[in-house]
C-alpha angles and dihedrals in degrees: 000000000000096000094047089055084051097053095042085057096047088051098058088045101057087040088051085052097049094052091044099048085067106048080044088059095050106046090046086056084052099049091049097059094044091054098047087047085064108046082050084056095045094053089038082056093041093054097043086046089052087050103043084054093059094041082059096048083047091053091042083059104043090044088058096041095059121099089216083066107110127242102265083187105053082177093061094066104131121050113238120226117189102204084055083045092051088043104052083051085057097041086052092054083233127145117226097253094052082041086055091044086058100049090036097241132124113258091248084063100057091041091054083043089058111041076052095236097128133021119234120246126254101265093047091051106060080050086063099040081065100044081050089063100044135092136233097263094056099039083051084039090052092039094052082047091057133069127224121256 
């Protein structure tokens, strides 16, 4: 009776494998494809994330390009031009270091401002815009006013 009950079993096994072996096949074909479909739709959102990246950069530029674009420094209203800067110190018979007592900078700064290396700041540049606009007997007035550091 023992080996009937073993070849009964044996015999359920192998038909429960048959039947299985079909419905695994088809689900690992299944699962294949999904898995593929994914990876199709990963590198589909990796590329519209890369482009969508540049489409931004290319609007930044073009945002700050645009002369609608309004002015982020109020401060900065007027353009400075070092050889006008130079010239009007001339013009005013002043030194760079009592050029840079009237506009409250160090000399250094006046010489690097107009040998154009460097721009002056915000704040320094609203001081010049209205040197630019006085004459000799109040820059000589303001500098008598002052004492020398």
């Amino acid at each position: 009776m023992t080996s009937l009950n073993i070849a009964l079993k044996s015999e359920i096994a192998r038909v429960a494998r048959k039947e299985l072996k079909d419905e695994l096949t088809a689900l690992r074909k299944t699962t294949a494809s999904h898995r593929s479909e994914i990876a199709a739709l990963k590198r589909d959102l990796k590329s519209l994330r890369s482009q969508t990246r540049l489409n931004e950069q290319s609007l930044r530029k073009v945002m700050s390009a645009s002369p609608s674009a309004p002015n982020k420094n109020p401060a900065r209203t007027g353009t400075f031009n070092a050889e006008v800067f130079a010239a009007k110190r001339a013009k005013l018979g002043l030194s760079q270091s009592e050029m840079a007592r009237l506009v409250e900078a160090s000399s250094l700064s006046v010489y690097k401002w107009e040998s154009g290396k460097v721009q002056p700041r915000a704040a320094q540049l609203g001081r010049i815009l209205a040197i630019q606009k006085i004459g000799t007997r109040e820059a000589t007035a303001r500098l008598g006013g002052q004492t020398s550091p």
